[in-house]
C-alpha positions as CSV (number, residue, x, y, z in Angstrom):
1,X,-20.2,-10.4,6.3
2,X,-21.4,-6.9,5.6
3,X,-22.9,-6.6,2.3
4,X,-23.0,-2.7,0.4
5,X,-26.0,-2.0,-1.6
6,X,-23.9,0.2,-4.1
7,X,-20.0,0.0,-4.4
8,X,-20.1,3.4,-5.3
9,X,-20.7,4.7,-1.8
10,X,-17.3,2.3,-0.7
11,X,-14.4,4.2,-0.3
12,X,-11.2,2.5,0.8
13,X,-8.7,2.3,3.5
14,X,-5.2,1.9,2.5
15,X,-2.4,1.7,4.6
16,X,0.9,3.0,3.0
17,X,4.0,1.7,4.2
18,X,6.5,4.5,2.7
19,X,10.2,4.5,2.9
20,X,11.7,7.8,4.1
21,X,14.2,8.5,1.3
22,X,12.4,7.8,-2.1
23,X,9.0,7.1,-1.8
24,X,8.3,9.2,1.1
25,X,9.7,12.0,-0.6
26,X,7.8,11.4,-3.5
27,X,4.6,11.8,-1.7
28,X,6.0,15.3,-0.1
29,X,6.4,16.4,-3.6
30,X,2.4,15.1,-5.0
31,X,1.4,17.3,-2.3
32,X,3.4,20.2,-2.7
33,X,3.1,20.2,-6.7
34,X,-0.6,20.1,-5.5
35,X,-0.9,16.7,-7.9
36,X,-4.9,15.6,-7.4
37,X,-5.5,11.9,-5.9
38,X,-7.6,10.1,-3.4
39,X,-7.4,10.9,0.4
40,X,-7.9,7.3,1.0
41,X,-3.8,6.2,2.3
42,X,-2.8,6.8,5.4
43,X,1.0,6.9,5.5
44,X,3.5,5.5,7.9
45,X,7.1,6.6,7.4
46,X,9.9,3.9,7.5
47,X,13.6,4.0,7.1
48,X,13.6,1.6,4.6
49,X,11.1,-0.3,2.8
50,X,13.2,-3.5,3.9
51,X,12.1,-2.8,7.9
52,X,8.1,-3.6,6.8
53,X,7.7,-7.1,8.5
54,X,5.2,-8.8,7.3
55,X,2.8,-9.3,10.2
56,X,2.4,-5.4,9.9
57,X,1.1,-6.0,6.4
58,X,-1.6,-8.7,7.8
59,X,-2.4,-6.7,10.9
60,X,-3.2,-3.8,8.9
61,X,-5.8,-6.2,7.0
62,X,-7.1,-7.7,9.4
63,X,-7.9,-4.6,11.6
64,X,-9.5,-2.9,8.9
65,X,-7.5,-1.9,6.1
66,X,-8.9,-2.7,2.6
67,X,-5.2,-2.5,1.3
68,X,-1.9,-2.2,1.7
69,X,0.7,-0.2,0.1
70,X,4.2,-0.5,0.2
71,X,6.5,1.8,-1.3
72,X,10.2,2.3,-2.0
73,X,12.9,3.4,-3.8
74,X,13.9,1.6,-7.2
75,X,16.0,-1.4,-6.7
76,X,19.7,-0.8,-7.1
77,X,18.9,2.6,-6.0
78,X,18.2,1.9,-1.9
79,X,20.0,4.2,0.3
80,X,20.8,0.6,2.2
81,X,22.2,-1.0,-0.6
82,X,19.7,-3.8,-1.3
83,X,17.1,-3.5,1.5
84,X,14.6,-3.1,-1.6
85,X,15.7,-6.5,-3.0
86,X,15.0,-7.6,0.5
87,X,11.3,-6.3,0.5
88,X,10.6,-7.7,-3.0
89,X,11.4,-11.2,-1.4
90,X,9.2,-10.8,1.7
91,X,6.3,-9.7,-0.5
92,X,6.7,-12.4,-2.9
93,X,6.9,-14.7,-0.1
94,X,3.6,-13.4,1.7
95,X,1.8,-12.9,-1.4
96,X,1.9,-16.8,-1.8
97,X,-0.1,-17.1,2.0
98,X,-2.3,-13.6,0.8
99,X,-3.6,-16.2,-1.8
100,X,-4.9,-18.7,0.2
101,X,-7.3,-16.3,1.4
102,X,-7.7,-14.0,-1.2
103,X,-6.4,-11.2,0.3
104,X,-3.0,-11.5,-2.2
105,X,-4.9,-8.2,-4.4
106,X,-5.1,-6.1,-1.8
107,X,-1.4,-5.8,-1.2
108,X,0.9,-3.6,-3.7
109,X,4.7,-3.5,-3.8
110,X,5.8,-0.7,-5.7
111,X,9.0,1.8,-7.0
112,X,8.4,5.2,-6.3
113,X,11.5,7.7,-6.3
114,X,11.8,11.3,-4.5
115,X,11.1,13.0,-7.6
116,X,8.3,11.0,-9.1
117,X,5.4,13.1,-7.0
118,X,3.1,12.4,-10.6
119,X,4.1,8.7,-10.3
120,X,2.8,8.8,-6.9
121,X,-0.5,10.1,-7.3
122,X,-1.0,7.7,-10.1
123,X,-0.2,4.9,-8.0
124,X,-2.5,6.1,-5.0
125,X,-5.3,6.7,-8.0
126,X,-5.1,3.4,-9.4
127,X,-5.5,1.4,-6.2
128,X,-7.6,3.5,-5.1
129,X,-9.4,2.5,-8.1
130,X,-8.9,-1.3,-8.2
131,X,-9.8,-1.7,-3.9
132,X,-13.3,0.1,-5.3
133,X,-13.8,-2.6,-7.5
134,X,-13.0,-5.4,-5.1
135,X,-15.3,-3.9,-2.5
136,X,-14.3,-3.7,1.2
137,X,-12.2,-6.3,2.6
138,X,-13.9,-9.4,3.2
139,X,-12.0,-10.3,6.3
140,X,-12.8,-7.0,8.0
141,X,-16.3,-8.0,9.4
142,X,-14.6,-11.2,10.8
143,X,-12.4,-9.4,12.9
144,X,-15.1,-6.3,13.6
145,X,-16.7,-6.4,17.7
């Protein structure tokens, strides 16, 4: 495993999994209010928070992703009726295999509508945050040629 002299220096890789009406949206809005957070997420667009299956979650973690975020719109307020109700499931459901490998901390389900840019970049902040104090992702250098 790769050991780092000074967590300071780590900066993390997060993979956000954003859904197209709410929380996608609310990250267009953080950038065009010009809200200030981390660079660190890179975001892939889907319809629906519902359409995130979860081998994408552990393929993002085990190619190199120090977390994963997955956002969408409030439940009872999904554009597909309850696909969010559906997510919330399948998260709760992988988080129990996440733990068996400690990885279950590294993974973050949450609500964020079209107009809550601020929520957004508060979000991004604070796992941004949280990934720096767990260090890189100890499953990374077992996967690394």
């Amino acid at each position: 495993m790769i050991e780092m002299d000074d967590k300071s220096d780590f900066e993390p890789k997060i993979i956000g999994f954003l859904c197209n009406w709410c929380s996608y949206a609310g990250a267009d809005l953080a950038g065009v209010s010009r809200f200030q957070y981390p660079a660190n997420v890179r975001v892939i667009r889907v319809m629906c928070s519902s359409r995130i299956d979860p081998q994408f979650v552990l393929k993002a973690l085990t190619e190199g992703a120090d977390g994963v975020l997955i956002a969408g719109c409030h439940p009872g307020d999904c554009h597909y009726i309850e696909g969010n109700y559906r997510t919330r499931r399948r998260i709760a459901a992988l988080d129990k295999i996440l733990e068996k490998y400690g990885l279950s901390d590294r993974v973050f389900l949450e609500w964020v509508s079209a107009s809550e840019g601020k929520r957004f970049a508060e979000v991004v902040t604070d796992i941004t945050n949280k990934l720096k104090e767990l260090g890189p992702n100890p499953h990374k250098a077992r996967w690394e040629i």
